[in-house]
C-alpha positions as CSV (number, residue, x, y, z in Angstrom):
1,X,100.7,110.4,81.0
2,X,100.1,107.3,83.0
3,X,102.0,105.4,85.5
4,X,101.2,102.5,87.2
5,X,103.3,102.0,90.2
6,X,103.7,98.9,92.8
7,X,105.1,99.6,96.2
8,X,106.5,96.5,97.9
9,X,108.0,95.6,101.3
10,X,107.7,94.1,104.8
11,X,106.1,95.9,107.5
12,X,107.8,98.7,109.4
13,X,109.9,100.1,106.0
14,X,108.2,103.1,105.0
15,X,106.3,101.8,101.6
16,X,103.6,103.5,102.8
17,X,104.9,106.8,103.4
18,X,106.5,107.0,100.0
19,X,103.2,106.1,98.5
20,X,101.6,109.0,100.3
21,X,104.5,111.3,99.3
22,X,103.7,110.2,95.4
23,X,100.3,110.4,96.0
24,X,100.6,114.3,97.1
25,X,102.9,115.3,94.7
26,X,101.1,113.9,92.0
27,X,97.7,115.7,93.3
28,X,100.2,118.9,93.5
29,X,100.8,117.7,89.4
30,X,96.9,118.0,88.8
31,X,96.9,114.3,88.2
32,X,94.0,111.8,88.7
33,X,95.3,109.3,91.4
34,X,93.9,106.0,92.7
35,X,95.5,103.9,94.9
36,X,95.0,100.2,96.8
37,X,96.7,98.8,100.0
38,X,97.7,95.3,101.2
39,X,98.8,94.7,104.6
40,X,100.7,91.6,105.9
41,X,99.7,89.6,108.6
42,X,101.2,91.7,110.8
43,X,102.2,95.0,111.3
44,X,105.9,94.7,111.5
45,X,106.7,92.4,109.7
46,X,105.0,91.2,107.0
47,X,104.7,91.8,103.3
48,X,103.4,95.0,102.8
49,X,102.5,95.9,99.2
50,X,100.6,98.8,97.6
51,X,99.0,99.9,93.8
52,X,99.5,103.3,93.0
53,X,98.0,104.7,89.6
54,X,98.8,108.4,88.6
55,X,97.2,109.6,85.4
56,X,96.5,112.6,83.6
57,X,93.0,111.2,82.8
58,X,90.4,109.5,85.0
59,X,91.2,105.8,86.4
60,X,88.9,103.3,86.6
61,X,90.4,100.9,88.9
62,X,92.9,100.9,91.5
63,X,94.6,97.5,91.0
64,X,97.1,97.0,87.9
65,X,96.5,94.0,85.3
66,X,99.5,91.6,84.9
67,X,102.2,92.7,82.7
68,X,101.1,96.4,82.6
69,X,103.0,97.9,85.8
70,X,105.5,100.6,84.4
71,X,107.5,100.4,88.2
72,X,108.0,98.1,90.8
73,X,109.5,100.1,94.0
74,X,110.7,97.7,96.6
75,X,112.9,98.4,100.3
76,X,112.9,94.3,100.5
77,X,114.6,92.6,97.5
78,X,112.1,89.1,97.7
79,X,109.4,91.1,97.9
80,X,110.3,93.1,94.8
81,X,110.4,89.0,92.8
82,X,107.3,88.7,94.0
83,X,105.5,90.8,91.5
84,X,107.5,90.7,88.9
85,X,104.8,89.1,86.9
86,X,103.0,92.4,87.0
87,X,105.7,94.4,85.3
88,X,105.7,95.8,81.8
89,X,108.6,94.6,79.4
90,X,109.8,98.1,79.3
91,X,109.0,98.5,83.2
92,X,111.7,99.3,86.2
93,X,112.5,97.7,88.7
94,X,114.1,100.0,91.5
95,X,115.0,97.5,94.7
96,X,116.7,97.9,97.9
97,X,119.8,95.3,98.0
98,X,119.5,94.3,102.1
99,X,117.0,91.6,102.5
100,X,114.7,91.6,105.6
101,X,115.0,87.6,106.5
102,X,111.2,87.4,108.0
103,X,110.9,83.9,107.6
104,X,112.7,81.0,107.7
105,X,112.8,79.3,104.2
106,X,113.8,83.2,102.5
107,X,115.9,82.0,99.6
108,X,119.9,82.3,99.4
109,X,120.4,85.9,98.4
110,X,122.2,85.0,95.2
111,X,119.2,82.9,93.5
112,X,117.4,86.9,94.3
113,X,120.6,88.2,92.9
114,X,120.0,86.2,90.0
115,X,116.1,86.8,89.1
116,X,116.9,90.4,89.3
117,X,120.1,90.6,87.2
118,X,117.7,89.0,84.6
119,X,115.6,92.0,84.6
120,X,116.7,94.5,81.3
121,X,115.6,97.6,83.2
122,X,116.8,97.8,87.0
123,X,118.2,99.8,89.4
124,X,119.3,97.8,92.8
125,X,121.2,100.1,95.3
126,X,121.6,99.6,99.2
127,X,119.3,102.0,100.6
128,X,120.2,101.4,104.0
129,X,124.1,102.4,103.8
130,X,122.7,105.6,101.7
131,X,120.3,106.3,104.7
132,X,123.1,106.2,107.2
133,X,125.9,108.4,105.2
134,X,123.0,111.0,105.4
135,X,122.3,110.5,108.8
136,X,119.6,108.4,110.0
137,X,118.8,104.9,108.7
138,X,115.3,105.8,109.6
139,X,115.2,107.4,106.2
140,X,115.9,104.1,104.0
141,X,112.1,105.0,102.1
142,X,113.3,108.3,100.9
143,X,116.5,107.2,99.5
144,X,114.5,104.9,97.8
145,X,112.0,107.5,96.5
146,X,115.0,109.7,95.5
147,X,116.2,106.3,93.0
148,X,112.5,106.5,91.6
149,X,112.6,110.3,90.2
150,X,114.1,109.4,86.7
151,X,110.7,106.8,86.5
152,X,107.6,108.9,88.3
153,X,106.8,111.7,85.7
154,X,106.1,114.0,88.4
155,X,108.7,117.2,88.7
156,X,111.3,116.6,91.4
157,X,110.2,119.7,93.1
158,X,106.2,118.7,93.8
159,X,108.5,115.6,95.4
160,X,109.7,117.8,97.5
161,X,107.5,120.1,98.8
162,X,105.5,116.8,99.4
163,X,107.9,115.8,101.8
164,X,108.5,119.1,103.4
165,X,104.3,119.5,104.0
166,X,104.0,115.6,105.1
167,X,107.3,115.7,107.6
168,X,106.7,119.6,108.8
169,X,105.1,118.7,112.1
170,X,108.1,116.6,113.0
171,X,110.6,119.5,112.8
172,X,112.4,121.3,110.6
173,X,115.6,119.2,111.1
174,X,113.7,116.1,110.0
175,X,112.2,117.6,106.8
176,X,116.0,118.4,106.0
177,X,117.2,114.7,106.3
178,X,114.6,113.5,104.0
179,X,115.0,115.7,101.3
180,X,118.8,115.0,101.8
181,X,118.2,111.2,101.6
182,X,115.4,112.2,98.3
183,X,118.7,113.6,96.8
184,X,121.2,111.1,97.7
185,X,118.6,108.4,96.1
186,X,117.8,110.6,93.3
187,X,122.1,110.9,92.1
188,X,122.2,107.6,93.0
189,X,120.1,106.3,90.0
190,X,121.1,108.9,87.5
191,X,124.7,108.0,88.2
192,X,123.5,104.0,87.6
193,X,121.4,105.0,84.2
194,X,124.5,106.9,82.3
């Protein structure tokens, strides 16, 4: 098994923490990980993007070649566009719908509507509706994670104990949202792949 995974968003959306939460549970999995970060300009706020490779056998690299990423997770719809040219043919695409305008030339939301609909495998919900049935918009990320199961390889339950270990110190209460908003994600995409 291999996976090669792109995280993609804007500062202040949580791509991080769902690449830690991948990272953990695929350690928990007993596979080999590598992974590479790019920070924006600035913290909040600008494009945030990070490689994540999961593997049952030893990587050599933590950046994927063009054309060979097998996911492309994105909480910001642009910023999913932008590395499109890095997916596989047989690659997913699983997107948040809500654009964060950061900049003043961001393109009209149907020309992003458009690219994406182009893509054969996708799954574009609104993360941040999902986040605030469950209760908190704060957890946005997880929903998103949850909408990335059916693609990760890694059992749902290693997902969650990462979670429960990663949010613990924040409370009991918290670690109970996010695997609410992992599951709301998670029905979310099977419902979208029947």
């Amino acid at each position: 098994m291999k996976k090669d995974i792109i995280l993609s968003g804007v500062g202040g959306q949580g791509i991080l923490s769902i690449a830690t939460v991948i990272g953990k549970a695929a350690l928990k999995e007993g596979l080999y990980m590598k992974q590479a970060e790019v920070h924006g300009m600035s913290q909040r706020g600008g494009d945030v993007q990070s490689n994540l490779r999961i593997s049952t056998q030893p990587i050599a690299s933590d950046l994927i070649p063009l054309g060979k990423c097998d996911l492309i997770i994105s909480l910001e719809p642009m910023e999913g566009l932008r590395y499109l040219p890095y997916l596989s043919p047989q690659g997913w695409l699983v997107t948040n719908e809500t654009p964060f305008i950061n900049i003043p030339n961001y393109p009209e939301m149907s020309q992003i509507t458009e690219e994406i609909d182009k893509l054969p495998h996708k799954i574009i919900l609104n993360v941040d509706k999902v986040a605030k049935e469950v209760g908190s918009a704060r957890v946005a990320n997880i929903v998103l994670l949850g909408a990335t199961i059916p693609f990760l390889g890694i059992a749902y339950e290693k997902i969650q104990d990462s979670i429960s270990e990663i949010f613990l110190r924040k409370g009991e209460a918290i670690v109970e949202m996010n695997l609410k908003a992992l599951a709301a994600g998670k029905e979310i995409a099977e419902k979208l792949m029947e």
